[in-house]
MARMIDO-199135 format. One record per residue: x, y, z of N, C-alpha, C, O, CB in turn. Coordinates in steps of 0.2 Angstrom, whole numbers, plus 5000, padded with zeros to 4 digits. Glycine has a CB too. Example, Ala and Ser with C-alpha at 12.3 -4.5 7.8 and 13.67 -1.06 7.14 Angstrom:
506649725039506249785039506649845039507149835042505749785045/506449895035506849955036506450005039506750065040507049975029/
//
This chain:
534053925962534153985965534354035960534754015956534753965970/534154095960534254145957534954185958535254185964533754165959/535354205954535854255957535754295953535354295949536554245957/536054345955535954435952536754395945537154345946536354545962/536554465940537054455935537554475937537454515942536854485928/538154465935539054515936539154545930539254505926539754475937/539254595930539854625924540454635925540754675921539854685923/540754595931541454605931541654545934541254515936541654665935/542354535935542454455939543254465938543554495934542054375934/543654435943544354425944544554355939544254305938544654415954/545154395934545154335927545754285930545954295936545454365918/545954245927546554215931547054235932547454205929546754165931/547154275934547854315934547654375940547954425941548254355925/546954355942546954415946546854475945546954515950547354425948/546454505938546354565936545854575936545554525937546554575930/545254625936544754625936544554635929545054665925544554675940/544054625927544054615922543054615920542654585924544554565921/542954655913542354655912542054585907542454535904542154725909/541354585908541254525903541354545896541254505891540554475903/541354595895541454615888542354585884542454555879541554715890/542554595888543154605888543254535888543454515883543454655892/543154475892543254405893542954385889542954325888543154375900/542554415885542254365876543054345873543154295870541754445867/543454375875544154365871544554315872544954295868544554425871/544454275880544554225884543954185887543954205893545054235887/543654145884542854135887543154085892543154095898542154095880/543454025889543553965894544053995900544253945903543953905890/544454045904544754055908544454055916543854055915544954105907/544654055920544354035926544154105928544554155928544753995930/543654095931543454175933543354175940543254115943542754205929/543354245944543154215951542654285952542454325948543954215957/542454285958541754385959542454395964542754375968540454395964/542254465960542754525962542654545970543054585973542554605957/542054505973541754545980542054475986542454485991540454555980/541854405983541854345988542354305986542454255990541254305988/542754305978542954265978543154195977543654155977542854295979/542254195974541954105973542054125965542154175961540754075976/542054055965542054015955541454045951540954045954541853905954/541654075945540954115943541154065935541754045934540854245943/540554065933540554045925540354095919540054145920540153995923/540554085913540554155909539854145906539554085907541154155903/539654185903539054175899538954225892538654265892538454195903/539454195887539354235880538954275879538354255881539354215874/539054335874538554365871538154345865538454325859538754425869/537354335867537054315863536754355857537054405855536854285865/535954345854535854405848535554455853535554515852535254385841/535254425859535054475863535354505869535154555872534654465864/535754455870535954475881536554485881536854435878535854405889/536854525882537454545885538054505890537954495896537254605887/538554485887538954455891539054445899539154495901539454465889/538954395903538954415911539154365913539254305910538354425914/539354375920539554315923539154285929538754325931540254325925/539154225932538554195936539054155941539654125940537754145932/538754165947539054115953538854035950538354025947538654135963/539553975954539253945952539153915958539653915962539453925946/538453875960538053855967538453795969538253785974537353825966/538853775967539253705969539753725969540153685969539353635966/540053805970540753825973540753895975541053955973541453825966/540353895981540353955983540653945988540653885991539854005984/540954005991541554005995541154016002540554006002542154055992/541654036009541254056015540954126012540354136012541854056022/541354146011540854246009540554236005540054276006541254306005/540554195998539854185994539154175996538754175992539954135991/539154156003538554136003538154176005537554176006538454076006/538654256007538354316008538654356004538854406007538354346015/538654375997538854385991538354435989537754425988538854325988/538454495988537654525986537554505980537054495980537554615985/537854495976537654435970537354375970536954365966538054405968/537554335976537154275977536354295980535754295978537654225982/536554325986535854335987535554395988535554405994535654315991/535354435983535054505982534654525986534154485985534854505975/534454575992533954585993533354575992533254595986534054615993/532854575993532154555992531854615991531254615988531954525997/532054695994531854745991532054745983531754755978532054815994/532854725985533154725977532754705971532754725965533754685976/532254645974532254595969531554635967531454655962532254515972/531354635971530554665969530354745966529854755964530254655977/531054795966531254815963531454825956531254875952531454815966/531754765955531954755947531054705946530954735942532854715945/530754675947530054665948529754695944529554675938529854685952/529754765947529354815945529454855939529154865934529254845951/529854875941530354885934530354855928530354895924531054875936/530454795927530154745921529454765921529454815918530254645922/528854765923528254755924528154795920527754785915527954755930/528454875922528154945917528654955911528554995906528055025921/529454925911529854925906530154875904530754875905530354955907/529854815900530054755899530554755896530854695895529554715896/530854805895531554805890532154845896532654875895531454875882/532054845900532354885906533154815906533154755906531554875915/533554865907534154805907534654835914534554875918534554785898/535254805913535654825919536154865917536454845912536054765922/536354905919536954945916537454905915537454855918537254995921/537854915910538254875909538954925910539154935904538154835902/539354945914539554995918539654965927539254945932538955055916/540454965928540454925935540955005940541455035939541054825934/540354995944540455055951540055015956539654975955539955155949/540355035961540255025968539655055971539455115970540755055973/539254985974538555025974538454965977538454905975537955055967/538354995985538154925990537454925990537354885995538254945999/536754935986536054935987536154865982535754815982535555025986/536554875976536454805971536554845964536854895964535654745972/536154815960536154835953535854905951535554945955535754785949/536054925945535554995944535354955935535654935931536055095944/534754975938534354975929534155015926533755055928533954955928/534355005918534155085915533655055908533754995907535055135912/533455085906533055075899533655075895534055115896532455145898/533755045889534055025883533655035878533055015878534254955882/533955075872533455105866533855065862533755055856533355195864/
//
């Protein structure tokens, strides 16, 4: 199953918090800021930018309608298209409220 990436996630203490910022405590328990379910971290590597991912054996009752877990299918097909003519096309890394899902921007 696919999920949409997170840039943000409730750390254990309840803070919101970017994945930037949780490089500094990778092993901490993370939760999504929207549902509430168990998310896991995902270090920065030479190329991808730190994120966090639901994890499928702990989503919660709201998780399973999570705009994270399950991204629209315009959405999907959207960012689709978007790779197709910008294979370098990435996600903002920048967290604002936006009920349609992600925004993607070109990275130079």
């Amino acid at each position: 199953m696919m999920y949409a990436k997170s840039f943000m996630a409730l750390d254990g203490n309840d803070r919101l918090t970017r994945a930037r910022t949780a490089q500094t405590a990778p092993y901490d328990r993370y939760r999504c800021h929207l549902c509430g379910s168990a998310m896991t971290f995902h270090p920065e590597y030479h190329t991808e930018r730190p994120w966090f991912e639901h994890l499928q054996n702990a989503l919660t009752a709201r998780g399973r309608h999570c705009l994270y877990v399950k991204p629209e299918r315009v959405e999907m097909r959207r960012i689709k298209m978007v790779r197709r003519h910008m294979p370098d096309a990435r996600p903002l890394d920048r967290w604002f409220e936006k009920p349609t899902g992600s925004v993607w921007v070109v990275t130079t």
